[in-house]
C-alpha atoms as a printed R data frame, in Angstrom:
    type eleno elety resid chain resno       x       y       z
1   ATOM     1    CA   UNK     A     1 113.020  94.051  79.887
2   ATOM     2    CA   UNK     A     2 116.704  95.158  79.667
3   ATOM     3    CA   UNK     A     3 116.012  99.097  78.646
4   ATOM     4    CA   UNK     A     4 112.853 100.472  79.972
5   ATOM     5    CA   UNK     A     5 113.717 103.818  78.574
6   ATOM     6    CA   UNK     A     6 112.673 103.411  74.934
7   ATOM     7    CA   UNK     A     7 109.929 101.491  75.681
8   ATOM     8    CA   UNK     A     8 108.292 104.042  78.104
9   ATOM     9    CA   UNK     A     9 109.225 107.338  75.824
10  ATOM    10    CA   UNK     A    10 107.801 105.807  72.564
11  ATOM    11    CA   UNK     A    11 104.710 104.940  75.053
12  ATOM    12    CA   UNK     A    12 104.372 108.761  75.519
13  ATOM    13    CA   UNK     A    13 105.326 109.667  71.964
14  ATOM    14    CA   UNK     A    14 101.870 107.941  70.908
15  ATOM    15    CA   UNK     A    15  99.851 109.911  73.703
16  ATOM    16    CA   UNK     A    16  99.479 113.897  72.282
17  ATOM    17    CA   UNK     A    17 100.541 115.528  75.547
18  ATOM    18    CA   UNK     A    18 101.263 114.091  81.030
19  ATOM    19    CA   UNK     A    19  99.857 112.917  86.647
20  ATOM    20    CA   UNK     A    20  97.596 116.677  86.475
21  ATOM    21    CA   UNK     A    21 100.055 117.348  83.905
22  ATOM    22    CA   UNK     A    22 103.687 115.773  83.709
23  ATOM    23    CA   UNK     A    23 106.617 116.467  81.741
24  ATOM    24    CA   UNK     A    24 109.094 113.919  80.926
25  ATOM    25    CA   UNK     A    25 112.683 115.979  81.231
26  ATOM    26    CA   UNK     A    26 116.401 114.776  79.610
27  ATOM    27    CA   UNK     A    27 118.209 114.835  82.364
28  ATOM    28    CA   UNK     A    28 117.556 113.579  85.946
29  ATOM    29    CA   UNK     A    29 119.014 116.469  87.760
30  ATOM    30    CA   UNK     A    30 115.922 118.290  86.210
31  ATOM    31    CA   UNK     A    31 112.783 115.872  87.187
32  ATOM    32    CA   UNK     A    32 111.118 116.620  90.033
33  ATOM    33    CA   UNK     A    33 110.717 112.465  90.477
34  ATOM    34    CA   UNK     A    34 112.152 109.456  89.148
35  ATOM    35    CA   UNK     A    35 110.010 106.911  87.483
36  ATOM    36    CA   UNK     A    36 110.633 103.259  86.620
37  ATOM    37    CA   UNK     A    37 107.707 101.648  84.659
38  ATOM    38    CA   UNK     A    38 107.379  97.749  85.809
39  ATOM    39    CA   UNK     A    39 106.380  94.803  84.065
40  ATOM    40    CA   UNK     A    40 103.441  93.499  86.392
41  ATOM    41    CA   UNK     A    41 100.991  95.875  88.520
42  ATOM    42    CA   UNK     A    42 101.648  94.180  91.711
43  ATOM    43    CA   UNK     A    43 105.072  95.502  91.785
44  ATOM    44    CA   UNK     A    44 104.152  99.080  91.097
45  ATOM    45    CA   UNK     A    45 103.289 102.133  93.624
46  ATOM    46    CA   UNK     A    46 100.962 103.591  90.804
47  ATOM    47    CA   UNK     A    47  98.828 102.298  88.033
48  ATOM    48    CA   UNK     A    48  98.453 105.250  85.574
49  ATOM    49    CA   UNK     A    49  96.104 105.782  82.467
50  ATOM    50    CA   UNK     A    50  97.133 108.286  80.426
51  ATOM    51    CA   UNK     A    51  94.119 110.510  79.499
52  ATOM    52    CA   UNK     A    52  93.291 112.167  76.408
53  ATOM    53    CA   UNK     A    53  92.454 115.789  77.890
54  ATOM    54    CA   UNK     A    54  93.724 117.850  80.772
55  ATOM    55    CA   UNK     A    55  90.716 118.484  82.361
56  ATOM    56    CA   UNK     A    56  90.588 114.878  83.164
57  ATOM    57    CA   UNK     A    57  93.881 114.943  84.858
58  ATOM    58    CA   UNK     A    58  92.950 117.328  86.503
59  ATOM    59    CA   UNK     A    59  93.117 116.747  90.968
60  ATOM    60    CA   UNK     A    60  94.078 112.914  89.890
61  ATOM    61    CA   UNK     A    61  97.418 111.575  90.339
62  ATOM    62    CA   UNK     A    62  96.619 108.200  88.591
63  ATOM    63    CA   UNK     A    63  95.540 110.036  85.420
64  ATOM    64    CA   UNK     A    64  98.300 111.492  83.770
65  ATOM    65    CA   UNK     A    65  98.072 114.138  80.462
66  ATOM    66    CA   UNK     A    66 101.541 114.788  78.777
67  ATOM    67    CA   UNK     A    67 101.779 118.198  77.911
68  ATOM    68    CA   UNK     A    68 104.426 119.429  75.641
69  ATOM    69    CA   UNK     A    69 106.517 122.058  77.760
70  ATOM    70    CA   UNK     A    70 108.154 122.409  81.331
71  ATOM    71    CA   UNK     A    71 105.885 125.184  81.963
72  ATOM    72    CA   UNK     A    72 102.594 123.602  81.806
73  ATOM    73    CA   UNK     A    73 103.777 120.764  84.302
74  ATOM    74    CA   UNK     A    74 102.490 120.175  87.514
75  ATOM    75    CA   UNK     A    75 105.432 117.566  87.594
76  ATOM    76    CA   UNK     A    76 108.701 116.721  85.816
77  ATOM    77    CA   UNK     A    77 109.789 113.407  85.490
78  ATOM    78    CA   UNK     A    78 112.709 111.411  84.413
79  ATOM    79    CA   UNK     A    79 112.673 107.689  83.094
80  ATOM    80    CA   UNK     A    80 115.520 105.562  85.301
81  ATOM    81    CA   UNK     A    81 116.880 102.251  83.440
82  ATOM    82    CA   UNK     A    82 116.843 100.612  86.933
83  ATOM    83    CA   UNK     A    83 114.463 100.054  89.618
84  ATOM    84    CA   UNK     A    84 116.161 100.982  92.575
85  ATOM    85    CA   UNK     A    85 117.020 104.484  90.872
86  ATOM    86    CA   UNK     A    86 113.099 105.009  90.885
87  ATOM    87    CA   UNK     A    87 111.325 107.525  93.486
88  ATOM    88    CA   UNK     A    88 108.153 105.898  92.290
89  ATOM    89    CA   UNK     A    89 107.119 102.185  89.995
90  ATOM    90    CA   UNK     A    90 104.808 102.733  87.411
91  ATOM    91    CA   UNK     A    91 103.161 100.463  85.708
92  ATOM    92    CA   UNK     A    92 100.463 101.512  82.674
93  ATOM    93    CA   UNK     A    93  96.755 100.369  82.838
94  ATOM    94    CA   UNK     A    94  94.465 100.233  79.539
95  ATOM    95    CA   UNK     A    95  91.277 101.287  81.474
96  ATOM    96    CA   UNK     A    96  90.950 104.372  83.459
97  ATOM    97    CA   UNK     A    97  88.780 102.651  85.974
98  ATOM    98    CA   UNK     A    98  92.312 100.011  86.950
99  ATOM    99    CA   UNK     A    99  94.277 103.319  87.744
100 ATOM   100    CA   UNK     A   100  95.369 104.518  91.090
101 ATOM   101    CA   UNK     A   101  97.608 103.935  93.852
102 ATOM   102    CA   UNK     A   102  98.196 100.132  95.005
103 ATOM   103    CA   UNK     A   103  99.179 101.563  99.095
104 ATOM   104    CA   UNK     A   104 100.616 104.200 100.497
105 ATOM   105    CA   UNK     A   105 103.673 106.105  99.544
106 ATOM   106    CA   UNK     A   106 105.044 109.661 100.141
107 ATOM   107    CA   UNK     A   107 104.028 111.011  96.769
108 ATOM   108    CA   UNK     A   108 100.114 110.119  96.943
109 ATOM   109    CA   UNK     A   109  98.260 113.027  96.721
110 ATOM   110    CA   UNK     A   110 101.373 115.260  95.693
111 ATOM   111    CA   UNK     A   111 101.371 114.336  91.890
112 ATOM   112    CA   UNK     A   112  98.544 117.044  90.867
């Protein structure tokens, strides 16, 4: 629980390409939004699944479908060590039907 960081890019390394479509970035001055991935649902804004296609991203902001450059992103993100560095708390479902927002926050609707 001490380094999120490695944890949450070899989580993406093991999906083939990102909320629509998100692109993690390497430097925070670059990401559109912070993320922090959690260790228990109830503490996160957003339970994501990561999809296997883009269409299925597509208009969702729970569903998320890495893609492999900037260009193709409808966001850019950036992976904070801490929580309070976080514009949004992630946490990762295993079933598509568990993702979505858990209340409201500024970026509902804003991530596709």
């Amino acid at each position: 629980m001490i380094n999120k960081v490695p944890t949450a890019v070899a989580l993406l390394a093991a999906i083939p390409a990102l909320a629509g479509n998100v692109y993690v970035v390497d430097y925070e001055s670059q990401a559109d939004l912070t993320v922090y991935v959690v260790d228990y649902e109830s503490q996160a804004d957003l339970s994501v699944y990561y999809v296997d296609y883009e269409s299925q991203a597509a208009g969702e902001d729970a569903l998320w479908y890495m893609v492999d450059y900037e260009s193709q992103a409808d966001v850019t993100i950036y992976f904070v060590e801490y929580e309070s560095q976080a514009d949004l708390n992630i946490y990762v479902v295993e079933y598509e039907s568990q993702a979505g927002w858990n209340g409201g926050h500024p970026w509902q609707g804003r991530l596709h």
